[in-house]
N, CA, C and O of each residue as an XYZ file, in Angstrom:
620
protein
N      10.970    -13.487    -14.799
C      11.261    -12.124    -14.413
C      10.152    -11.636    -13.489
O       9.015    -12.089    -13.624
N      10.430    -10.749    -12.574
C       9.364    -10.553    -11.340
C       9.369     -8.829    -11.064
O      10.425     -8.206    -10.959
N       8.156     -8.249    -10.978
C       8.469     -7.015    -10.603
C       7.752     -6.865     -9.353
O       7.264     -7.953     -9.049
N       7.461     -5.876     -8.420
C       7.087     -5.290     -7.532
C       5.366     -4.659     -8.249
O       5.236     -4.028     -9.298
N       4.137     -5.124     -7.198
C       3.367     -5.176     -7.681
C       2.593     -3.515     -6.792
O       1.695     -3.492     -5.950
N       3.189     -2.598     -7.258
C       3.142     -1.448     -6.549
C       1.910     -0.507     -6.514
O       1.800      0.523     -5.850
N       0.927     -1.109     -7.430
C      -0.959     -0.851     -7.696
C      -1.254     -1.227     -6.314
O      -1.710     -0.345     -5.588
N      -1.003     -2.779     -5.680
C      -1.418     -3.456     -5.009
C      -1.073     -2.509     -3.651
O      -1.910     -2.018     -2.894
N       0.294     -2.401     -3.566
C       0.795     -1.488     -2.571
C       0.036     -0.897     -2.146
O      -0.587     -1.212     -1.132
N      -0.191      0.509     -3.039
C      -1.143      1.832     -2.837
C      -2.293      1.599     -2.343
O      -2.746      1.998     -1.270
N      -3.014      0.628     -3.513
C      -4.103      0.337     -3.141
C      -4.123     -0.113     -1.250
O      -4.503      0.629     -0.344
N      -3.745     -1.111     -1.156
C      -3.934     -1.259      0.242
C      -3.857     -0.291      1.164
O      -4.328     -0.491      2.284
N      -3.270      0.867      0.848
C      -3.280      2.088      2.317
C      -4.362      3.464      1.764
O      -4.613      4.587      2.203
N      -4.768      2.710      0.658
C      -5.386      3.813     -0.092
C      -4.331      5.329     -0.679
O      -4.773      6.477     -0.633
N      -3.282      5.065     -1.062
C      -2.507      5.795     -1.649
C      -2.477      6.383     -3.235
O      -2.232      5.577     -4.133
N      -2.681      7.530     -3.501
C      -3.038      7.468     -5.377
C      -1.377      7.689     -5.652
O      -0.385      8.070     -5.031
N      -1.714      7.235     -6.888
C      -0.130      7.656     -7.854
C       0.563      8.828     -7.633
O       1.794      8.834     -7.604
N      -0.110      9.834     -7.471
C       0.594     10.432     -7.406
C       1.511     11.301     -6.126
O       2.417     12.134     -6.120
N       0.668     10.546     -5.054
C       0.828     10.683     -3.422
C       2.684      9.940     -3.524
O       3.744     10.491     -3.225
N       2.468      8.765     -3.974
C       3.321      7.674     -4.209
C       4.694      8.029     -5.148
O       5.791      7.514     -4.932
N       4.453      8.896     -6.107
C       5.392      9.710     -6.622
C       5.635     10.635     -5.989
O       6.573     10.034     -5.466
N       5.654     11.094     -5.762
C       6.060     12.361     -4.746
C       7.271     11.856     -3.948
O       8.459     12.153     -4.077
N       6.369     10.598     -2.664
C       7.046     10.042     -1.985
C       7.891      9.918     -2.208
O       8.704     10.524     -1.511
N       8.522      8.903     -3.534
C       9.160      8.072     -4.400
C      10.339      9.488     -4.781
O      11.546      9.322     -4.602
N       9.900     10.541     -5.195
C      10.182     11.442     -5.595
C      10.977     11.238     -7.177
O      12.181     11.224     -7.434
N       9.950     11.111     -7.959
C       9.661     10.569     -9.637
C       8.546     11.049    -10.053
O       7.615     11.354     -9.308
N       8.549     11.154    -11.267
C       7.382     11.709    -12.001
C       6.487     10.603    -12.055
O       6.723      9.440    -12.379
N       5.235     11.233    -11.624
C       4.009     10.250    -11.592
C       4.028      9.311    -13.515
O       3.888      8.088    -13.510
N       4.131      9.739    -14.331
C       3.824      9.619    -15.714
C       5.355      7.661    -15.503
O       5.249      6.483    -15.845
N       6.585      8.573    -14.712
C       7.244      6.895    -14.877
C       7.060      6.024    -13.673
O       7.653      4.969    -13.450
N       5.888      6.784    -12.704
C       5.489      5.763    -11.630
C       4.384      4.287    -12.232
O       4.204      3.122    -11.879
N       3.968      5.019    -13.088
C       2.779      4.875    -13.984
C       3.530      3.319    -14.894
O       3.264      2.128    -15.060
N       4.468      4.220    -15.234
C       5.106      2.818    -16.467
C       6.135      2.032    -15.420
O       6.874      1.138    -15.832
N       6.116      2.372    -14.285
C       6.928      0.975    -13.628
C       5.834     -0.450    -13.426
O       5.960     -1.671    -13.516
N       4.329      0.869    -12.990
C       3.194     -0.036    -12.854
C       2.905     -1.270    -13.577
O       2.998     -2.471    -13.324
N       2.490     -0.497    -14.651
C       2.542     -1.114    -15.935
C       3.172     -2.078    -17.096
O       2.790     -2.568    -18.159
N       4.940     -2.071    -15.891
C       5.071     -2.917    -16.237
C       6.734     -2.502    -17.742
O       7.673     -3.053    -18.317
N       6.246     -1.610    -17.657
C       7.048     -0.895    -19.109
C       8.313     -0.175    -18.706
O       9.109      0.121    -19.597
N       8.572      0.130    -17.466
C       9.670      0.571    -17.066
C      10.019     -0.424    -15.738
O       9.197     -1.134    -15.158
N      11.628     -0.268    -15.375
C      11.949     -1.114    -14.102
C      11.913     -0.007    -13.237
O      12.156      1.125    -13.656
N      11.569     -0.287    -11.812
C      11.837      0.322    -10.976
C      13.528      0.215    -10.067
O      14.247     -0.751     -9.812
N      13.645      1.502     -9.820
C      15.295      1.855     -9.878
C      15.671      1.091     -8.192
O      14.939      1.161     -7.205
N      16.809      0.500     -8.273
C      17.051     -0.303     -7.074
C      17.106      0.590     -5.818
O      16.743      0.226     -4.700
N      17.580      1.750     -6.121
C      17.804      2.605     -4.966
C      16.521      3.368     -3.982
O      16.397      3.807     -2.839
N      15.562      3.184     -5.418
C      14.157      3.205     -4.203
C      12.960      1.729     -3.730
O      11.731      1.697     -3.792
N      13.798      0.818     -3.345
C      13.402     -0.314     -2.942
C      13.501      0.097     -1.258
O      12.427      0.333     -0.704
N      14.571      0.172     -0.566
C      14.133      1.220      0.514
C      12.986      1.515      1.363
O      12.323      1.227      2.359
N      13.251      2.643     -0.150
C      12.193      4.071      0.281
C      10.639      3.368      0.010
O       9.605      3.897      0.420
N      10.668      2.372     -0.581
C       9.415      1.529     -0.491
C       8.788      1.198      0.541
O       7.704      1.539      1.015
N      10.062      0.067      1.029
C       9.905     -0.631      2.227
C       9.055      0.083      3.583
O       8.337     -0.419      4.447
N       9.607      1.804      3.263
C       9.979      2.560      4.669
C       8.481      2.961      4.371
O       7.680      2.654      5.253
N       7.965      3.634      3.200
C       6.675      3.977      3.111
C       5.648      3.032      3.603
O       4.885      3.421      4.487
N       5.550      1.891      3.152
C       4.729      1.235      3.415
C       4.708      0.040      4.593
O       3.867     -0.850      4.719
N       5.936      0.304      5.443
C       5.627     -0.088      6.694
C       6.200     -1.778      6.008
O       5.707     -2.340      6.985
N       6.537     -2.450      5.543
C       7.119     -3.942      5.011
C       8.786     -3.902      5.265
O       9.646     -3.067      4.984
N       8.815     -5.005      5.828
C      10.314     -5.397      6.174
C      10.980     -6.096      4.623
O      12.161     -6.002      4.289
N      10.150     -6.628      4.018
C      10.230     -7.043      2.578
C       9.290     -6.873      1.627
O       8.438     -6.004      1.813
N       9.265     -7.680      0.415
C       8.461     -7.035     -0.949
C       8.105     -8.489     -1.574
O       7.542     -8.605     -2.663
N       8.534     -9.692     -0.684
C       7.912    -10.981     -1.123
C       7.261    -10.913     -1.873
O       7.369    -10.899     -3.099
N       5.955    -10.826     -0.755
C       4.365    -10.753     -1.069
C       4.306    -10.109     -1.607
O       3.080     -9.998     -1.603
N       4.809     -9.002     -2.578
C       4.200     -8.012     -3.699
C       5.026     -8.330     -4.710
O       5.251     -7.353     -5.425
N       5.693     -9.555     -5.127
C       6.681     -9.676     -6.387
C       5.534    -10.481     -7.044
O       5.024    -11.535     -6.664
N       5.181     -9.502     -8.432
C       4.219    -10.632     -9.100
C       5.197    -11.483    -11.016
O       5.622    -10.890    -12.007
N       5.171    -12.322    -10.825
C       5.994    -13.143    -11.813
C       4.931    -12.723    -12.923
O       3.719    -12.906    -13.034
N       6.126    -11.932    -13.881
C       5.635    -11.039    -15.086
C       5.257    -12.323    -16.541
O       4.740    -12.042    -17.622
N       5.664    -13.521    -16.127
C       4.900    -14.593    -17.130
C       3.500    -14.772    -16.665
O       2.465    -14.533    -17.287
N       3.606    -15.099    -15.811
C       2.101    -14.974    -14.709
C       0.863    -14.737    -15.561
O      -0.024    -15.544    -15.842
N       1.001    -13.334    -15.947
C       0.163    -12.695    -16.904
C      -0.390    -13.229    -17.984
O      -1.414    -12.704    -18.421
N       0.120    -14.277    -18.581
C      -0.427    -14.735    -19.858
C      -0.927    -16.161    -19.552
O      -0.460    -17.057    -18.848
N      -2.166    -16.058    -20.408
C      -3.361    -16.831    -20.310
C      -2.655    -17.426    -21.563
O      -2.087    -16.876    -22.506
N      -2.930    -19.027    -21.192
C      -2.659    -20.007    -21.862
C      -3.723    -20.669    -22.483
O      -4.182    -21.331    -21.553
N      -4.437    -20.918    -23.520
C      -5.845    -21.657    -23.472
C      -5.487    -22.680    -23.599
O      -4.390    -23.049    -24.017
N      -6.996    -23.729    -23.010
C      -6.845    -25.303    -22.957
C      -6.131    -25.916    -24.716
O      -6.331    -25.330    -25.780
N      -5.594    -26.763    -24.598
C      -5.416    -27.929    -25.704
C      -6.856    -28.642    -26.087
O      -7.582    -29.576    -25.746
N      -6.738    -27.203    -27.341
C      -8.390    -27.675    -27.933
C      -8.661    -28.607    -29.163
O      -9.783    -28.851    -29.605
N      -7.004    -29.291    -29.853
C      -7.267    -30.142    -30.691
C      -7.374    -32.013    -30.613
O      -6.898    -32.902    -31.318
N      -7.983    -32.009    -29.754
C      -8.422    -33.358    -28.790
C      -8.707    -34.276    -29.778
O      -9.333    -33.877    -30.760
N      -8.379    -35.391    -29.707
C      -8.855    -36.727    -30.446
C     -10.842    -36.929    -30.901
O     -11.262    -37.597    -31.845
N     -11.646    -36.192    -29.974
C     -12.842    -36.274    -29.874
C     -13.644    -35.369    -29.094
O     -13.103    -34.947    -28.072
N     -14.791    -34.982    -29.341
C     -15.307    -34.208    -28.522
C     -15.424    -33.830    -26.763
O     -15.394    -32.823    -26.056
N     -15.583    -35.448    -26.578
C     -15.684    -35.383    -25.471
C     -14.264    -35.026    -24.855
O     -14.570    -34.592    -23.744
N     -13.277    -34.984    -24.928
C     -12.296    -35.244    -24.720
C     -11.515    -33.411    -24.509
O     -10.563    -33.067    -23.809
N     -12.339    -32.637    -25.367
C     -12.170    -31.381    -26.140
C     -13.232    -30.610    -24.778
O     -12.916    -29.544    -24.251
N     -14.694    -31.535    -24.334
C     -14.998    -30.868    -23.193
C     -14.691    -30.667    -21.889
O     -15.062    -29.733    -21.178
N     -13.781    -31.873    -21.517
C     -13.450    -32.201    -20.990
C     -12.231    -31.493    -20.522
O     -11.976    -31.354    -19.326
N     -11.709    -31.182    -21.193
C     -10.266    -30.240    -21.375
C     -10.968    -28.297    -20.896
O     -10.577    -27.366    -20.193
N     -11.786    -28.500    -21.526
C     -12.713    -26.912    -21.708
C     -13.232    -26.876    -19.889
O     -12.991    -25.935    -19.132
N     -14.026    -28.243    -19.483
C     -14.390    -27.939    -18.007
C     -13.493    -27.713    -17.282
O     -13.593    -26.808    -16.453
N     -12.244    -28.554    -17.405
C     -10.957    -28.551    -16.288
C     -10.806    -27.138    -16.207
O     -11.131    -26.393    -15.282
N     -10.159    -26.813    -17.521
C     -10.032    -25.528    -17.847
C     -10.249    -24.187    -16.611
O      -9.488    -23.533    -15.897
N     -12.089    -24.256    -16.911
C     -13.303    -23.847    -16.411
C     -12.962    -23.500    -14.641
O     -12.879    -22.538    -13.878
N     -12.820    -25.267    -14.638
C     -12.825    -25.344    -13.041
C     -11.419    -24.534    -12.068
O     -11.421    -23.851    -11.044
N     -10.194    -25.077    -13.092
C      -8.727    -24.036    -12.551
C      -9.247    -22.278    -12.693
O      -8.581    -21.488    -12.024
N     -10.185    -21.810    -13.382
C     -10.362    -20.045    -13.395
C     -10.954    -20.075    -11.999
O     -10.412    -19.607    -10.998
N     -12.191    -20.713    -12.057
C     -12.939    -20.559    -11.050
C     -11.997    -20.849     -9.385
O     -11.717    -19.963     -8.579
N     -11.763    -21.908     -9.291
C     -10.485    -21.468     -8.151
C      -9.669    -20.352     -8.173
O      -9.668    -19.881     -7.036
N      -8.834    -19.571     -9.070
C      -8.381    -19.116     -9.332
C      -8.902    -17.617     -8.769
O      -8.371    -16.735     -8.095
N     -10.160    -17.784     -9.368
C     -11.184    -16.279     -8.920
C     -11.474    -16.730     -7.342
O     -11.449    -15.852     -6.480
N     -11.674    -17.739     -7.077
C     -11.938    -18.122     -4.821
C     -10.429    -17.259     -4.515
O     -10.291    -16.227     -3.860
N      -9.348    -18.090     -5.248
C      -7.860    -17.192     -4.619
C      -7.916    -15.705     -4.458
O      -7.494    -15.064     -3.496
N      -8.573    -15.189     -5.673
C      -8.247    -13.921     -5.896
C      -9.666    -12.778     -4.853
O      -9.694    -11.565     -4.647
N     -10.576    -13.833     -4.463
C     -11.806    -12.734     -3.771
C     -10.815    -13.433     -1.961
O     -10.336    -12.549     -1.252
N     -10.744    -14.117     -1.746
C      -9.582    -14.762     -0.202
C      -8.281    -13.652     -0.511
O      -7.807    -13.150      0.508
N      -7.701    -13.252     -1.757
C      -6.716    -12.496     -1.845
C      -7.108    -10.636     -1.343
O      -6.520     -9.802     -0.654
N      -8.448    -10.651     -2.164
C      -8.796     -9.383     -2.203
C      -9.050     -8.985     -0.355
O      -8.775     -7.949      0.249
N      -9.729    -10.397      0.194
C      -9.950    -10.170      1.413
C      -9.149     -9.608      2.470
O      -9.293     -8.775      3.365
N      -8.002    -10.589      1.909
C      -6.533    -10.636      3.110
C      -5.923     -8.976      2.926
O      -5.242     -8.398      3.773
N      -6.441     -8.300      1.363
C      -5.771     -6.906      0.803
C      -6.248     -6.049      2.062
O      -5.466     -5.269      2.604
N      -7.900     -6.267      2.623
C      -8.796     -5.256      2.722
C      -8.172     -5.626      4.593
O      -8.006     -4.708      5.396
N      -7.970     -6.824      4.875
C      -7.650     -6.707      6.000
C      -5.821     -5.945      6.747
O      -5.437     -5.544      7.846
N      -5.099     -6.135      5.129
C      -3.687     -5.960      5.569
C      -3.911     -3.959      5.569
O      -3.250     -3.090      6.138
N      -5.312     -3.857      4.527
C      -5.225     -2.125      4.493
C      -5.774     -1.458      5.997
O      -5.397     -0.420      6.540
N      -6.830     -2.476      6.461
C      -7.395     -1.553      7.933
C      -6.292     -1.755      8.993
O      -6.066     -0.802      9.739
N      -5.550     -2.936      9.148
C      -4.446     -3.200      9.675
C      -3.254     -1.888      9.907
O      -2.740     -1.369     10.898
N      -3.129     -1.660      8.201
C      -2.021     -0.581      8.284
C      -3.056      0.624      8.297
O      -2.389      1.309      7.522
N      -3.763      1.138      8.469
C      -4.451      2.127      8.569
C      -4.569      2.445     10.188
O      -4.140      3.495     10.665
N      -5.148      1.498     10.908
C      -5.455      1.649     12.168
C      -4.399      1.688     13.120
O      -4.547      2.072     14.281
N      -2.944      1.144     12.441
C      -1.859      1.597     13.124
C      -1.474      2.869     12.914
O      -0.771      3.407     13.769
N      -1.807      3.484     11.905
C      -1.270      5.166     11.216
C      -2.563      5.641     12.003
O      -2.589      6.811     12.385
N      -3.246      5.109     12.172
C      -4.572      6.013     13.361
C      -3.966      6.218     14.803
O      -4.043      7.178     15.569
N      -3.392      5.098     14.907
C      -2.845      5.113     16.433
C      -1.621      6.152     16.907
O      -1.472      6.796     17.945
N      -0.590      6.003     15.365
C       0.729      6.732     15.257
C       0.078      8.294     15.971
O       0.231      8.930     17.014
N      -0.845      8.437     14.485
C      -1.684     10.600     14.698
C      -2.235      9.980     15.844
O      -1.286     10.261     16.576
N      -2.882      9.460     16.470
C      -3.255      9.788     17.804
C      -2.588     10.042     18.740
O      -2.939     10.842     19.606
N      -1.520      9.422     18.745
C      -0.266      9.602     20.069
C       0.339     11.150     19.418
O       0.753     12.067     20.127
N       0.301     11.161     18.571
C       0.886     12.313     17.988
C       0.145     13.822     18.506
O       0.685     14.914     18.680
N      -1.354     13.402     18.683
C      -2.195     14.746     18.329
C      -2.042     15.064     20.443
O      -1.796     16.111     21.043
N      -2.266     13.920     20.882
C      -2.381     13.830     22.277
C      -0.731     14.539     22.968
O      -0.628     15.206     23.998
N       0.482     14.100     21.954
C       1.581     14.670     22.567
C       1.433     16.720     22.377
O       1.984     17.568     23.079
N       0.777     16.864     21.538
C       0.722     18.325     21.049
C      -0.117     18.611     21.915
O       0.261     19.590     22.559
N      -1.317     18.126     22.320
C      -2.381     18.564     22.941
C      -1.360     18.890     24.654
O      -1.408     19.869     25.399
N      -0.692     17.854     24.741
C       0.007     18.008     26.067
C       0.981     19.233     26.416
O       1.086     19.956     27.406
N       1.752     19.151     24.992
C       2.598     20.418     24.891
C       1.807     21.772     24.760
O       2.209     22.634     25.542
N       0.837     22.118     23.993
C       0.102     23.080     24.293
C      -0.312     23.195     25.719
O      -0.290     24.248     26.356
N      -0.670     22.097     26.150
C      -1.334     22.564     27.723
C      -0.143     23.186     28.078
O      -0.212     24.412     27.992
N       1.123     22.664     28.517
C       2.271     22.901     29.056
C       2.273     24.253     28.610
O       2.232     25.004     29.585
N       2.308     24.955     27.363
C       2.592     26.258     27.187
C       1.815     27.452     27.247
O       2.052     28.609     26.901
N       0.430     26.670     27.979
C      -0.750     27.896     28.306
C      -0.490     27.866     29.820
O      -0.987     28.783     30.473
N       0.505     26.559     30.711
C       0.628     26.453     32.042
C       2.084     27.900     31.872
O       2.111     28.879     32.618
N       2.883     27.703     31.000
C       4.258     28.492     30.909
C       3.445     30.241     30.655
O       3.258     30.797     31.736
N       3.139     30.799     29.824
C       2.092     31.683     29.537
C       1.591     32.186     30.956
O       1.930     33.299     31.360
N       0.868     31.440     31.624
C       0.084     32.014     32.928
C       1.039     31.990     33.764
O       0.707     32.709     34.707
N       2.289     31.447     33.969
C       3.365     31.666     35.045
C       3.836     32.869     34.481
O       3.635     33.771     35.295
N       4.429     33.332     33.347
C       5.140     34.718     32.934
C       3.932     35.714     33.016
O       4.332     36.794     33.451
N       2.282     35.718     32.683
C       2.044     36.714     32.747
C       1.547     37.418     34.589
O       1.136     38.534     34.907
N       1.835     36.155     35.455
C       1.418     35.521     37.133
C       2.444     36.853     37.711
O       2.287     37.632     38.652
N       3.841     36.675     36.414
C       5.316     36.935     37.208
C       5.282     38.485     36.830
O       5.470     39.457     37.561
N       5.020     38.431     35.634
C       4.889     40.380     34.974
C       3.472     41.264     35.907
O       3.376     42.463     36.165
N       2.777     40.432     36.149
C       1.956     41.098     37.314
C       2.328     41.448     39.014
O       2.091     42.415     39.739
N       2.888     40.396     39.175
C       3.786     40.363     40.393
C       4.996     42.037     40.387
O       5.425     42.670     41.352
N       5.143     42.196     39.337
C       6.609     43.109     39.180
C       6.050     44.085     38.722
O       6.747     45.055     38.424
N       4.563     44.129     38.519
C       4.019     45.880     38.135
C       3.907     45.791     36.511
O       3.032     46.367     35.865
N       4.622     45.225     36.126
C       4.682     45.350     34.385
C       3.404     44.927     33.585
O       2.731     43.922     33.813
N       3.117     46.135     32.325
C       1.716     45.727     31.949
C       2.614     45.234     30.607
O       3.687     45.551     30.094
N       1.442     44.192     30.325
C       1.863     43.386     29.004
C       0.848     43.562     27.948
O       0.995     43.018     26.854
C-alpha cells in the first residue's frame, strides 16, 4: 500500500500545514492525519496537488507504507561469529541507507531552490508587469490632467 509523502512536499517549497490546508481546502487537524498516515487522502484532491506544487506526477513522493518497518537482523545464528556477522551486514545496509537519505536530503534542498527560484521569477515578471501598468497610468493621469488644463477646467 503506498501513500503520497506530503511532509516531503511542503517541506521542499517551505510550505507549513497549514498554508497546505487551506490550499487543499481541509482542516489542517485531517491534513495532519493524511500525513501521518492515519487517514487517506481524498482522490479528488490529487489534482489540486499536482497544480500546487508545480509536478506533472506524484511518483517520486509515493512512499510504500511497509517501507516503514524495521526488520532486525536474524539473531539466532548457529555461533557467534556468524550472529556478528549478520549484526555488521546489518550495520553496513543502515549506513548506506543514511548516504541515500543525506544524497536524498540533497536532491530535496536542490528540487526546493529550483522551485523557489522559479516562483521568484513568476513575482518578478509579475511585479515588473504592475510596475509597467502603473507607469502607463501616471502616463494616462498626466494626459487627462494635460487635457482638463487645455479646456480651463480646475481639478
Amino acid at each position: 500500500m503506498s501513500r503520497i509523502d506530503l511532509t516531503r512536499l511542503r517541506k521542499r517549497v517551505g510550505m507549513s500545514q497549514r498554508e497546505l490546508a487551506s490550499l487543499l481546502q481541509v482542516r489542517p487537524s485531517f491534513l495532519s492525519a493524511i500525513e501521518n498516515g492515519r487517514s487517506r487522502l481524498p482522490e479528488e484532491k490529487l489534482e489540486k496537488i499536482k497544480c500546487i506544487f508545480e509536478v506533472d506526477n506524484l511518483d517520486d513522493y509515493l512512499v510504500d507504507e511497509s517501507a516503514d518497518i524495521v526488520v532486525p537482523p536474524h539473531t539466532h545464528a548457529s555461533d557467534a561469529s556468524d550472529t556478528i556477522t549478520l549484526l555488521l551486514n546489518h550495520f553496513h545496509d543502515l549506513a548506506h541507507q543514511r548516504e541515500k537519505g543525506l544524497s536524498h536530503q540533497d536532491n530535496e534542498s536542490a528540487e526546493r531552490i529550483d522551485f523557489l527560484t522559479r516562483r521568484n521569477d513568476r513575482l518578478s515578471e509579475r511585479v515588473d508587469n504592475l510596475r509597467d501598468e502603473v507607469d502607463n497610468l501616471r502616463k494616462e493621469n498626466l494626459r487627462l490632467k494635460e487635457l482638463l488644463m487645455k479646456n480651463g477646467v480646475e481639478y
